[in-house]
C-alpha distance (Angstrom), angle and dihedral (degrees) to the residues before:
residue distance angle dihedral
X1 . . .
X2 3.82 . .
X3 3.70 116.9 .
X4 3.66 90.5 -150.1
X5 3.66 94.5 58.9
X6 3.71 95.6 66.5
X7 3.88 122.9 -149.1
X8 4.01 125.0 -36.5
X9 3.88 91.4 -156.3
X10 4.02 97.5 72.1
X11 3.93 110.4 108.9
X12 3.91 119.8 -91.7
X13 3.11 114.2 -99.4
X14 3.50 109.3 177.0
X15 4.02 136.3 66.0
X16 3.98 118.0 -44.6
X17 3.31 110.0 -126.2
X18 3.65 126.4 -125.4
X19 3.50 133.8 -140.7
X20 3.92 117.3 -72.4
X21 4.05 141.2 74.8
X22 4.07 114.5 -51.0
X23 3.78 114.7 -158.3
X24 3.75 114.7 -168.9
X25 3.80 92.8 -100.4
X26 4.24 91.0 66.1
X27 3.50 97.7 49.1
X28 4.04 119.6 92.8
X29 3.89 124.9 -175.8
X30 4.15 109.5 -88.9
X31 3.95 86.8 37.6
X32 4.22 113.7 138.2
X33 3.27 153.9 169.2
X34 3.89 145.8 174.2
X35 3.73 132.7 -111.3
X36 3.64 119.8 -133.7
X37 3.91 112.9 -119.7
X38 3.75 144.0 -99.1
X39 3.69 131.4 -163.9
X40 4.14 118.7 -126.5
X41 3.73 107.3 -129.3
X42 3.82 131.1 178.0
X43 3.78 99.8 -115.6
X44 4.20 79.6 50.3
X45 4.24 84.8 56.6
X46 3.64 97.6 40.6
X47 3.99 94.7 45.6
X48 3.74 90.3 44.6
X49 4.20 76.0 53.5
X50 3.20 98.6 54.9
X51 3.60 103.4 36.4
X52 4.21 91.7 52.7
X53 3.79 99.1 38.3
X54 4.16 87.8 -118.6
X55 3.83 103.2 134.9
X56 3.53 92.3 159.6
X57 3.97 104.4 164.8
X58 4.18 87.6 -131.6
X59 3.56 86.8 63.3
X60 4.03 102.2 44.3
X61 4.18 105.0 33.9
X62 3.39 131.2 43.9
X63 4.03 87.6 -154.2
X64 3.89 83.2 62.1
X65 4.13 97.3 51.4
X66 3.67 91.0 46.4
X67 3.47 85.2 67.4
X68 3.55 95.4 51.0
X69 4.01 94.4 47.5
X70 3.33 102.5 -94.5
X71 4.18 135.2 117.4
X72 3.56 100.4 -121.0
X73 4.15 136.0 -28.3
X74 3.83 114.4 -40.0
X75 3.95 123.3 -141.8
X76 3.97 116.0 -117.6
X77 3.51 121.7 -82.6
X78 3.77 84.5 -127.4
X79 3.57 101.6 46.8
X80 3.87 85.0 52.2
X81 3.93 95.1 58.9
X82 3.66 88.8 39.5
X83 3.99 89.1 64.1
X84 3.61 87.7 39.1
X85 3.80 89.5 59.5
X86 3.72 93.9 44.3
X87 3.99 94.0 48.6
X88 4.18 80.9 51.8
X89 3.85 84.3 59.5
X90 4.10 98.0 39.8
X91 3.71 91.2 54.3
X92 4.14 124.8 113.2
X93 3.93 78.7 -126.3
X94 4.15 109.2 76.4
X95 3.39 125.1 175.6
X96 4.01 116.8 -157.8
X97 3.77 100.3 -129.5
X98 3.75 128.6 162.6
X99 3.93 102.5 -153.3
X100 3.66 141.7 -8.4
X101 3.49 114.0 -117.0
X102 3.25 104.2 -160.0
X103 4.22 150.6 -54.9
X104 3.48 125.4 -108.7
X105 4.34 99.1 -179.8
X106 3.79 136.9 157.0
X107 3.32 124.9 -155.5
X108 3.83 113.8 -139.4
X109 3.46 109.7 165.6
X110 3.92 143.4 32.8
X111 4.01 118.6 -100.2
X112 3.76 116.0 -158.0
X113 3.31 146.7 -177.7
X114 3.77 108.4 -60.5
X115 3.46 105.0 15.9
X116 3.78 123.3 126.4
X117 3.95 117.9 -133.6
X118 3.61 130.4 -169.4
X119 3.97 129.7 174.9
X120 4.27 126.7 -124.6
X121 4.34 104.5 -155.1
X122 3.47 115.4 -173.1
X123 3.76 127.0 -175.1
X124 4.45 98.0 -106.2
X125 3.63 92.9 170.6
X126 4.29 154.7 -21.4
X127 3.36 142.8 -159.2
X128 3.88 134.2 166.2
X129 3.73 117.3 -108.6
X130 4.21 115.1 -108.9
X131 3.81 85.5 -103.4
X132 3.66 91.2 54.6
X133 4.18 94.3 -140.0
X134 3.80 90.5 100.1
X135 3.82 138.5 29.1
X136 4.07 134.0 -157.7
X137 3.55 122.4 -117.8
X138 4.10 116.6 -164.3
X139 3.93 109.4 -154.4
X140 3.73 114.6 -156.1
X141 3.93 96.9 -141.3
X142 4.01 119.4 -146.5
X143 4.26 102.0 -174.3
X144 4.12 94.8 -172.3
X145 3.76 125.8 -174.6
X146 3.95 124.5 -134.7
X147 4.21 90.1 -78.7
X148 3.69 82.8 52.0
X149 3.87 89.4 -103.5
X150 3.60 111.1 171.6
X151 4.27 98.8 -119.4
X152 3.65 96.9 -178.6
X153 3.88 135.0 -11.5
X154 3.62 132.8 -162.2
X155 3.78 151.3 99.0
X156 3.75 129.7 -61.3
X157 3.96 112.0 -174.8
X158 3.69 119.8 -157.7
X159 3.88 134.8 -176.0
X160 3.89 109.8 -131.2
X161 3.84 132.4 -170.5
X162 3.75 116.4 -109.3
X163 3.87 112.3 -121.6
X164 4.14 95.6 -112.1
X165 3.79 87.2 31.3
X166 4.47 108.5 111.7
X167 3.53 90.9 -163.0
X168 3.97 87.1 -173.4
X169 4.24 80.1 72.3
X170 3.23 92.3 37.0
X171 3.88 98.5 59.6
X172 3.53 92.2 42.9
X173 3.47 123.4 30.9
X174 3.43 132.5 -164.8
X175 3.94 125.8 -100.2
């Protein structure tokens, strides 16, 4: 995770953001919103299993994550971020990026079978692109269990559009 970015799990303190469509140019620094939920189920763990190639034993018996410490199987780091990125794109709250540019996530805490997980984004940082059609927003990420455990935390960047910005022009410009 970058240093420089500081830490995602420090309280909003900026404007919640209702629902609707978010280009770059509406957004401020201390802007947030929350994600909507999902529950973790086993058939979620072992399709997420079978779909990566990560058969781990921690991950598919409980025999197995006994041995390692823990209460029962855990879900993949991975598949947990995954969700967390798809509740980011289920929510009332939508912002009109072009491209992720990248995680930077810890994972802090265990998720297992049955708990419910949910993700806090807040606006960490933005700055327009060199070409000035397009700006980069950093969201501090919160991923919190049903006890409001903080899961994993980190920083997702994303490249938006700009609300005047045709980006059809802007990607290819005339002769």
């Amino acid at each position: 995770m970058d240093s420089e970015l500081g830490s995602p799990l420090e309280p909003a303190a900026g404007r919640q953001l209702g629902p609707g469509r978010y280009f770059f140019d509406a957004l401020a620094v201390g802007d947030w919103y929350r994600t909507g939920s999902v529950e973790i189920t086993a058939d979620l763990i072992s399709k997420y299993a079978e779909l990566s190639g990560d058969r781990y034993r921690l991950h598919l018996e409980d025999e197995a994550a006994r041995e390692f410490g823990f209460v029962s199987r855990i879900a993949h780091g991975l598949l947990i971020l995954g969700l967390a990125d798809g509740l980011k794109f289920q929510s009332p709250v939508q912002l009109d990026a072009v491209a992720s540019l990248g995680w930077d996530i810890k994972f802090t805490k265990p998720v297992f079978v049955g708990d419910r997980i949910s993700a806090c984004l807040t606006i960490h940082a933005r700055r327009s692109t060199s070409q000035g059609d397009r700006g980069i927003v950093t969201l501090a990420v919160s991923v919190r269990n049903q006890d409001e455990m903080v899961v994993q935390h980190g920083f997702n960047r994303l490249m938006m559009r700009l609300i005047c910005a045709d980006i059809s022009q802007a990607s290819h410009p005339s002769p």
